[in-house]
NUVO-770623 format. One record per residue: residue in one letter; x, y, z of N, C-alpha, C, O in turn. Coordinates in steps of 0.02 Angstrom, whole numbers, plus 50000, padded with zeros to 5 digits. Each point is the difference from the previous one (the first is absolute). Example, Ala and Ser with C-alpha at 12.3 -4.5 7.8 and 13.67 -1.06 7.14 Angstrom:
> a  50660  49716  50390  49955  50059  50000  50045  50060  50000  50052  49999  50033
> s  49930  50054  49931  50042  50059  50003  49961  50055  50037  50025  50055  50008
END
This chain:
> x  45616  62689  44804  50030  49933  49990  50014  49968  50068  50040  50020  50043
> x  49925  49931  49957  50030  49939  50079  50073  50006  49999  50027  49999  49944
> x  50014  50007  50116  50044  49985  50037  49994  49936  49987  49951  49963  49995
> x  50115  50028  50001  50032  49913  50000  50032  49963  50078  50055  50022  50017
> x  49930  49953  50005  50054  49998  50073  50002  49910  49997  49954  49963  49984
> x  50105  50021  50034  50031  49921  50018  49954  50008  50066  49977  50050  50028
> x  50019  49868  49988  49974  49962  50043  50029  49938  50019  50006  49961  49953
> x  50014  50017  50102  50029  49946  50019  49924  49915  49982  49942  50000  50020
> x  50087  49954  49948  49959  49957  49968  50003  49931  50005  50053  49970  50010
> x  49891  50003  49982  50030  49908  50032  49970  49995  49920  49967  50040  49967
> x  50069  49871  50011  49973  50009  49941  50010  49942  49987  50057  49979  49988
> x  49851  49958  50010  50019  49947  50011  49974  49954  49939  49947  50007  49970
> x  50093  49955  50023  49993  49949  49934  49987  49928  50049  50024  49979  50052
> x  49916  49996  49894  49959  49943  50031  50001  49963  49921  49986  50022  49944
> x  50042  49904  50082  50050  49943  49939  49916  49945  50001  50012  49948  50030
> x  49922  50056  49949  49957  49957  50007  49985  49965  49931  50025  50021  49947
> x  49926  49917  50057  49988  49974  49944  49956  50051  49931  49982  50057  50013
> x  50012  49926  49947  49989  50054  49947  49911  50031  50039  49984  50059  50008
> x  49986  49897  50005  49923  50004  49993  49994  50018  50072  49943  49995  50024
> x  50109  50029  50020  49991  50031  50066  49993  50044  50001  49961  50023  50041
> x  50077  50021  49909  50004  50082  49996  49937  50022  50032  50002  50010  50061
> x  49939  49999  49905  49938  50014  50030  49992  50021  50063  49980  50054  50023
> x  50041  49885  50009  49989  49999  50083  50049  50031  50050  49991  50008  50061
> x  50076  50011  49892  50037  50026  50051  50000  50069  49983  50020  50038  50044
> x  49959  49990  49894  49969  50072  49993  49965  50001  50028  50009  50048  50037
> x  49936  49923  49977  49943  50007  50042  50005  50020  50085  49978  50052  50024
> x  50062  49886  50017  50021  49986  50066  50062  50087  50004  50013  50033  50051
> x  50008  49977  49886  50046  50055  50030  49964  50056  50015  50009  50041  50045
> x  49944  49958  49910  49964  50061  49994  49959  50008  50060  49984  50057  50019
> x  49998  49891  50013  49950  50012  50069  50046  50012  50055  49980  50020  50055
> x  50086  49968  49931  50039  50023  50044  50023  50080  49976  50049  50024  50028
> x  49922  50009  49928  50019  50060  49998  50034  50004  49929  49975  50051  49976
> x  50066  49924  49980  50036  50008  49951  49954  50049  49960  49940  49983  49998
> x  50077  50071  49972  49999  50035  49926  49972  49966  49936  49951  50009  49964
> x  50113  49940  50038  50002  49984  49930  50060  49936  49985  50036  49992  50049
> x  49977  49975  49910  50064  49978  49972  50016  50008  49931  49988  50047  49963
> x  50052  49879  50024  50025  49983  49930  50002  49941  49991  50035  49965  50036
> x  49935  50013  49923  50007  49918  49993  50049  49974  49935  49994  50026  49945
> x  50043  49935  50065  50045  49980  49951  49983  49913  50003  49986  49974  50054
> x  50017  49986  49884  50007  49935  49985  50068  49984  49990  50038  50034  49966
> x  49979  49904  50069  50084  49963  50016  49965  49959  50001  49938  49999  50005
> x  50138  49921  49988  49993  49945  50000  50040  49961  50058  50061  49993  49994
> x  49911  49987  50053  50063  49949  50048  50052  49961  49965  49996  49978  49942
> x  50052  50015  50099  50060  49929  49983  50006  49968  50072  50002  50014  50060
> x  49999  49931  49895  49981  49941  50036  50066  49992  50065  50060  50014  49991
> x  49912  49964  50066  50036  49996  50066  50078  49967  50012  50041  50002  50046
> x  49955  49957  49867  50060  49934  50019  50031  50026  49929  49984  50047  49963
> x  50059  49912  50034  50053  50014  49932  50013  49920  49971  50045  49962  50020
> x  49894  50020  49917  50012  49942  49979  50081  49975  49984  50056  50026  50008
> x  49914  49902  49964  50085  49987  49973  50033  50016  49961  50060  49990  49994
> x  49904  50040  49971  50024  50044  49938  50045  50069  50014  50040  50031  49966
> x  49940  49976  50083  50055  50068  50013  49927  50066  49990  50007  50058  50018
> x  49940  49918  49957  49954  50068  49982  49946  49995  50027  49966  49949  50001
> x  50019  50116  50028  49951  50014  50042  49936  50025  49974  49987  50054  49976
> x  49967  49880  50038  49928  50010  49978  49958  50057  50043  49988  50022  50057
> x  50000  49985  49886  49923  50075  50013  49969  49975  50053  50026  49945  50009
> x  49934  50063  50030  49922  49991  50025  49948  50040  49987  50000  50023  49943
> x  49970  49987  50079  49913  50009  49982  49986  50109  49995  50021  50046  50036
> x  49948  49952  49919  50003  50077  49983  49968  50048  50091  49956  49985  50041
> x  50086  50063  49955  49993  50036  50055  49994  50073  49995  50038  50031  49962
> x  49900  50009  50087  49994  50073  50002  50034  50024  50031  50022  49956  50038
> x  50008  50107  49976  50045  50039  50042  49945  50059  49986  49975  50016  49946
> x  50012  50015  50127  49962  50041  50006  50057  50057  50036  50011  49983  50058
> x  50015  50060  49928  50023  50080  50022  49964  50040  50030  49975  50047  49970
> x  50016  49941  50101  49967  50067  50039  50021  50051  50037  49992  49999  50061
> x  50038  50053  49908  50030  50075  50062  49942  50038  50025  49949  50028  49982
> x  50107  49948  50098  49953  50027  50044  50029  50048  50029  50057  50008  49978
> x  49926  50036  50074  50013  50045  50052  49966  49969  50074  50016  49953  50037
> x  49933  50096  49964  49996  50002  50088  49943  49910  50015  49987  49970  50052
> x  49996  50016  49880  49957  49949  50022  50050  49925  49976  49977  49946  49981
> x  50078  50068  50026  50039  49941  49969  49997  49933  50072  50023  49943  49997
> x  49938  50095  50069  49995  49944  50050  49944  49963  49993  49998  49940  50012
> x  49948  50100  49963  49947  49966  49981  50003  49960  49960  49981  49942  50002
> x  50055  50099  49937  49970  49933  49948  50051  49931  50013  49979  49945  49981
> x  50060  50058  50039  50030  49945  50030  49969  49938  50037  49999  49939  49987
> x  49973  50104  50067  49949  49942  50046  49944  49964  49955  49975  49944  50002
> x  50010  50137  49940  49917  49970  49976  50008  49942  49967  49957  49956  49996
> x  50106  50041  49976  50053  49935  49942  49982  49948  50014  49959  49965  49970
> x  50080  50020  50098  50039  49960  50033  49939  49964  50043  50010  49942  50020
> x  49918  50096  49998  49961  49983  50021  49956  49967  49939  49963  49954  50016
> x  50038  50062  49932  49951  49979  49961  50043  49931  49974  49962  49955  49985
> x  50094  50032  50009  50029  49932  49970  49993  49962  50063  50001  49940  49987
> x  49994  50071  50067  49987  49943  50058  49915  49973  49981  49987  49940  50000
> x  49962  50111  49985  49939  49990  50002  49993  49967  49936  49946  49971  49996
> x  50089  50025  49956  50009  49988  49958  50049  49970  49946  50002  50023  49943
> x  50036  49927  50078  50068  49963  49985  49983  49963  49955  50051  49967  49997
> x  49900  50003  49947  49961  49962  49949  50038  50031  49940  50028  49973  49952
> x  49959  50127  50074  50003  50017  49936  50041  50073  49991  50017  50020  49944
> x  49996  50020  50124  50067  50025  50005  50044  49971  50020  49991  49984  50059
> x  50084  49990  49908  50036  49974  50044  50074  50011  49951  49993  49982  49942
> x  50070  50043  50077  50017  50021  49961  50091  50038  50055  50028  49964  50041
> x  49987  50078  49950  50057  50054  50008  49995  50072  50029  50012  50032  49948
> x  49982  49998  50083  50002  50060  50013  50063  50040  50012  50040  49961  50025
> x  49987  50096  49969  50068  50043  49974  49963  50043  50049  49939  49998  49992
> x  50081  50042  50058  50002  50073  50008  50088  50055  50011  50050  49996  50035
> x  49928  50039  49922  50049  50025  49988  50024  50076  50014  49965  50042  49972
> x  50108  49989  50080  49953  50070  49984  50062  50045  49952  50062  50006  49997
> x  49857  50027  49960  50035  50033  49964  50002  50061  50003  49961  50031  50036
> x  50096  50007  49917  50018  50048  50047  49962  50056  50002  50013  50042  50044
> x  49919  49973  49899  49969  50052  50000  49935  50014  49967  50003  49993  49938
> x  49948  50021  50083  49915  49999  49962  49997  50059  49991  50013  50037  50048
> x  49966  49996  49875  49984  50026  49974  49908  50027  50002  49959  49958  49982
> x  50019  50103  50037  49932  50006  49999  49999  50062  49990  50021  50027  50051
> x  49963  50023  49896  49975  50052  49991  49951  50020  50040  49941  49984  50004
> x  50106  50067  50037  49963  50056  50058  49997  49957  50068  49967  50025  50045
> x  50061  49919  49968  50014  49974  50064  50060  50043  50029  50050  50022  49972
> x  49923  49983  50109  50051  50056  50030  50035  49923  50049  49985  49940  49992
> x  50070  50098  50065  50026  49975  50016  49992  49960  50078  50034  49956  50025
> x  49896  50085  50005  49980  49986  50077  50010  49938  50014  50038  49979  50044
> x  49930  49988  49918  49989  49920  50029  50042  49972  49969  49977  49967  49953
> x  50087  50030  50054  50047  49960  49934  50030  49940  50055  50051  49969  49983
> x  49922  50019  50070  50038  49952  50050  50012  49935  49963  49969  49992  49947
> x  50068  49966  50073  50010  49940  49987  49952  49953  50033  49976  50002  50057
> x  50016  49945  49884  49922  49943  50034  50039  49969  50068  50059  49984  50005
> x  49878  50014  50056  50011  49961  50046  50046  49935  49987  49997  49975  49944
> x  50047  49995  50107  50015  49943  49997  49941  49963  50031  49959  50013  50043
> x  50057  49926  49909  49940  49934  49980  50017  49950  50070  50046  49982  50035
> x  49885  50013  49957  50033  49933  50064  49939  49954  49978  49949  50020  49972
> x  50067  49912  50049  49947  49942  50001  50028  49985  49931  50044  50030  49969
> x  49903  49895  50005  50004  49961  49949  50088  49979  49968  50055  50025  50015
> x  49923  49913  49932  50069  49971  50048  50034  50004  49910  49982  49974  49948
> x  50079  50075  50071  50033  50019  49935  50068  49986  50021  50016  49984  50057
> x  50022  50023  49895  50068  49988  50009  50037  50065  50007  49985  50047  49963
> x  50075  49961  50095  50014  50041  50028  50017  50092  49941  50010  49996  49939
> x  49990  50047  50084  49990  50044  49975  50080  50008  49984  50032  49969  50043
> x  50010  50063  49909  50034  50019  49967  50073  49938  49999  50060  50011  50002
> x  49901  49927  49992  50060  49942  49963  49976  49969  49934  50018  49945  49979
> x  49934  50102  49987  50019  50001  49917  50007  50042  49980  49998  50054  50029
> x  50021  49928  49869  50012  50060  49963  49975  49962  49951  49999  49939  49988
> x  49974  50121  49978  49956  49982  49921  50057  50032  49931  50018  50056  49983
> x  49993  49881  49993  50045  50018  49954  49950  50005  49937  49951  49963  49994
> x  50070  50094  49955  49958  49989  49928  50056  50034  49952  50036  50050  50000
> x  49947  49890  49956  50045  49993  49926  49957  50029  49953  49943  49977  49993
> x  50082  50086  49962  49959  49978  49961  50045  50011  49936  50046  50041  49999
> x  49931  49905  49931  50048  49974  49974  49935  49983  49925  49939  49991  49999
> x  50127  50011  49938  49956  49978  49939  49955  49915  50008  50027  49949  50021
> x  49920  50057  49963  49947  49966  49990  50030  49934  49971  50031  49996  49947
> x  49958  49962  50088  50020  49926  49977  50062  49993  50058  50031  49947  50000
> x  49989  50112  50056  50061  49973  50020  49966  49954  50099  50020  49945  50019
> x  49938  50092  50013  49987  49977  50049  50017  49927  50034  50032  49985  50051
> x  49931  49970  49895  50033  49924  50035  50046  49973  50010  50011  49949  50032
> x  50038  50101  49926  50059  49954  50003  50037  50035  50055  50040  49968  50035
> x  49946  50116  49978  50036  50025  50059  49964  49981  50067  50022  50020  50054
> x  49922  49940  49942  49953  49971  50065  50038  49955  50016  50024  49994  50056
> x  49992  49956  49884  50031  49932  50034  50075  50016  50035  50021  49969  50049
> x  50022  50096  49911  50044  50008  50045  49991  50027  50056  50012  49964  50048
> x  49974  50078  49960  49960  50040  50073  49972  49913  50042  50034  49982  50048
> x  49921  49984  49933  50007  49943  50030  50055  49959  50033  49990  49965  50049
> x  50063  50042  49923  50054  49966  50001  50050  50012  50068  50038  49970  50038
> x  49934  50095  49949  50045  50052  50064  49958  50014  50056  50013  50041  50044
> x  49944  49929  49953  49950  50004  50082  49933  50010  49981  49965  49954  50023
> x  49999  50094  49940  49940  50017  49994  49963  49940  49992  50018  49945  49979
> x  49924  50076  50040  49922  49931  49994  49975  49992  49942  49990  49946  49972
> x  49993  50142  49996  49949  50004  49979  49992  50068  49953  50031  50049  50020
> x  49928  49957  49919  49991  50071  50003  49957  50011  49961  49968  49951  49983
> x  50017  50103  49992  49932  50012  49929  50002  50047  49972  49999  50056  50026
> x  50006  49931  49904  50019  50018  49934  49949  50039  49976  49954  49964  49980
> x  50034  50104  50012  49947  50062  49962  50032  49979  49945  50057  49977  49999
> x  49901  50030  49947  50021  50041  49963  49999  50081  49968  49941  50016  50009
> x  50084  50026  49967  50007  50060  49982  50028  50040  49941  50021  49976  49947
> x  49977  50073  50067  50026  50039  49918  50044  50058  50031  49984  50032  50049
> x  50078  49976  49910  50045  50079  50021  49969  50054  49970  49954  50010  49960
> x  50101  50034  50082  49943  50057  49940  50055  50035  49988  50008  50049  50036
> x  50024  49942  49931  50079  49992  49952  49953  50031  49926  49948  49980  49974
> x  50092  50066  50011  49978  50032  49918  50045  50008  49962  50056  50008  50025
> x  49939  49994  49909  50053  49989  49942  50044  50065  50013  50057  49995  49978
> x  49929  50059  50051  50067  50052  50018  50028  49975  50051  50055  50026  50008
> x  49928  49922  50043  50043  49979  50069  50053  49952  49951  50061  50000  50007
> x  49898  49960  49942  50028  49930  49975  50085  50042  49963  50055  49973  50001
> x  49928  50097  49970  50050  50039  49970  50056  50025  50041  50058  49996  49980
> x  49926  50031  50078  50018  50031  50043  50048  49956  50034  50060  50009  49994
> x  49907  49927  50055  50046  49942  50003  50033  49963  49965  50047  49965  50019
> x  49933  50039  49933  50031  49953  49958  49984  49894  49991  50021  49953  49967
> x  49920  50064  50101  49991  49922  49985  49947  49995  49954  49974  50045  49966
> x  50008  49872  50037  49918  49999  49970  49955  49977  50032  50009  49950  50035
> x  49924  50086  49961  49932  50016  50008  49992  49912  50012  50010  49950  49966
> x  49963  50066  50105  49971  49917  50019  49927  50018  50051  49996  49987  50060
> x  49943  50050  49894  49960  50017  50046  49959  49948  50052  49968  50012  50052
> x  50049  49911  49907  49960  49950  50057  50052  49965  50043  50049  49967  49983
> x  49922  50051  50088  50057  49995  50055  49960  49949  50038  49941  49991  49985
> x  50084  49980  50055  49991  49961  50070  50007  50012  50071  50054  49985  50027
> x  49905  50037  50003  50016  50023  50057  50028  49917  50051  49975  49948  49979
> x  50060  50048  50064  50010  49936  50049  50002  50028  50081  50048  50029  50024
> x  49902  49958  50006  50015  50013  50064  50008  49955  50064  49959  49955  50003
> x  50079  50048  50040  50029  49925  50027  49996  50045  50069  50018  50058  50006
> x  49954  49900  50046  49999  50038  50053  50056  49922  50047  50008  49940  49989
> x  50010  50097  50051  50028  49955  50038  50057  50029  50059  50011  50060  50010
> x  50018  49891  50019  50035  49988  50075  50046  50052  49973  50020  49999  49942
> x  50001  50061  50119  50054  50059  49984  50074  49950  49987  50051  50021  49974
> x  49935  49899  50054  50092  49955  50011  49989  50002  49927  50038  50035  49966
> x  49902  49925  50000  50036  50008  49929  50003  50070  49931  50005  50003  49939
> x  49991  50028  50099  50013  50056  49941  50031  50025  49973  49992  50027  49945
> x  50096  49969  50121  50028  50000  49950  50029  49953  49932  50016  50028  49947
> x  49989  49910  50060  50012  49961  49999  49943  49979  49910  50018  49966  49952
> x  49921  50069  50061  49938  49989  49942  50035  50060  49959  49986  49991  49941
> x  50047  50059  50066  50020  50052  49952  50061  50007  49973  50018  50038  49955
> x  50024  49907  50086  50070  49983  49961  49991  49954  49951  50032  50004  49947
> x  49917  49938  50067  49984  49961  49952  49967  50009  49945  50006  49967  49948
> x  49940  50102  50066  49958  50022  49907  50046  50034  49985  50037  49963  49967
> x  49991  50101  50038  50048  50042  49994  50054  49962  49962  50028  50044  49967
> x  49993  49915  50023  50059  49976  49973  49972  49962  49938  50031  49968  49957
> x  49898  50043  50048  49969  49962  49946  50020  50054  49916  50007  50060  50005
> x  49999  49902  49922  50021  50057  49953  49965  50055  49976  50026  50047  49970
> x  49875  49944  50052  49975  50045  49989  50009  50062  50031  49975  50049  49972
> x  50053  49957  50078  50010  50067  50033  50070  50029  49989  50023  50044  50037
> x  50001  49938  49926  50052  50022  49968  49998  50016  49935  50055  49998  49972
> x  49903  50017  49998  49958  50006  49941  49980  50053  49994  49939  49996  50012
> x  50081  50084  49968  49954  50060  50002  49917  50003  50005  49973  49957  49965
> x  49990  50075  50065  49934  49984  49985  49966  49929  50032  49940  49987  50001
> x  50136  49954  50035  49955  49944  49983  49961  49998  50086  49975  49945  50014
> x  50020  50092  50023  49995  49990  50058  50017  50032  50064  50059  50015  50007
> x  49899  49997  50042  50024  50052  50064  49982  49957  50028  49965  49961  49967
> x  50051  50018  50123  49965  49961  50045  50025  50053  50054  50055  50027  50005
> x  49880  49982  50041  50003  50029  50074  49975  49985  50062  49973  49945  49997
> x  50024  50077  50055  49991  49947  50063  49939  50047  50038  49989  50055  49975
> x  49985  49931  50065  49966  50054  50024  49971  49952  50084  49975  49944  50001
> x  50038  50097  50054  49994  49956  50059  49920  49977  50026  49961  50046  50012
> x  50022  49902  49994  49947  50004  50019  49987  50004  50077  50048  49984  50035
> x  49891  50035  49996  49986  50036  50042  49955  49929  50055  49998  49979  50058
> x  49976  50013  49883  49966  49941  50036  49965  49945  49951  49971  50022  49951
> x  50029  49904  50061  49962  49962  49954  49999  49941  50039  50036  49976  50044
> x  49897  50004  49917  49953  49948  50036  49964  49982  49935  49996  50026  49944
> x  49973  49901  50095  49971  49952  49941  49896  50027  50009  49969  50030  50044
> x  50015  49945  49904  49925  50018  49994  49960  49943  50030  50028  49948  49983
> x  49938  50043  50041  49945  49930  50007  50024  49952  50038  49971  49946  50003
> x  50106  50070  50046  50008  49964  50031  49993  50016  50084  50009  49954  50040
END
């Protein structure tokens, strides 16, 4: 039986239009990537009508790629291919590090941490944090427009399923809400705290079952195609 051993891991989420996916699986992969995950989300819109509610924008892919030792590559290969190409990658990039890659029968020699990045023009390295809500299905817009309210720009809405079973539903005592909403809001470390006093006080999270939200620091992020 393979040995199991942790690995130190970068692990980067790319926010592009739905019909980009393609190309940034593609561009990662010549930079070395494995593999990913592609998930479908929806943008919200930049401004906060008069209404107080915050319109959707245009359907969006989130592509999940963990990396290890080639997490410098596929970075450049990205970041190089949305310059050559800004028509039709253009979009969000997340790198994030997480705390551990999993590979049956990987040993420990090469477990160094990726070079620091230099060149191309991103926004400084560790003054964001990626906040994600995730919360019963139908709740996202309305915790966007508050999260809006309190500093954030912007964010995009997965949707998803728990995996909550009728002995958890017994066990806890709440009820079974398997269609969830993921919300993820990346933004300035000034407003964060400030974005989590404001959902947090919202009544769904006071609600058994109705909701967890967590923060996670980002490492580095930059725009696509610009």
């Amino acid at each position: 039986m393979d040995t199991i051993m942790f690995r130190p891991a970068k692990l980067l989420i790319t926010i592009v239009d739905k019909y980009s996916d393609g190309l940034v699986v593609a561009a990662s992969k010549r930079g070395g990537a494995k593999g990913g995950t592609k998930a479908v989300g929806r943008g919200m819109a930049q401004y906060c009508p008069r209404d107080g509610i915050a319109e959707e924008g245009p359907t969006k892919a989130l592509i999940f790629t963990l990396m290890h030792d080639e997490a410098e590559s596929v970075v450049q290969a990205l970041h190089r291919a949305s310059l050559e190409d800004p028509g039709h990658i253009n979009g969000m990039a997340l790198l994030l590090d997480a705390a551990a890659m999993v590979r049956p029968g990987d040993g420990m020699e090469n477990a160094e941490s990726a070079p620091r990045r230099a060149g191309g023009e991103r926004m400084s390295t560790g003054s964001n944090t990626l906040i994600t809500c995730i919360i019963t299905h139908g709740q996202g817009g309305e915790i966007m427009n508050v999260a809006r309210q309190a500093g954030a720009r912007g964010g995009t809405i997965l949707n998803a399923r728990g995996t909550g079973t009728e002995d958890d539903v017994k066990f806890f005592g709440i009820s079974l809400a398997p269609e969830k909403e993921m919300l993820l809001i990346a933004t300035n470390n000034d407003h964060v705290q400030a974005i989590l006093e404001s959902v947090c006080k919202m009544p769904i999270f006071s609600e058994p079952g109705g909701g967890i939200v967590y923060t996670t620091p980002v490492e580095e992020m930059f725009t696509l195609g610009q």
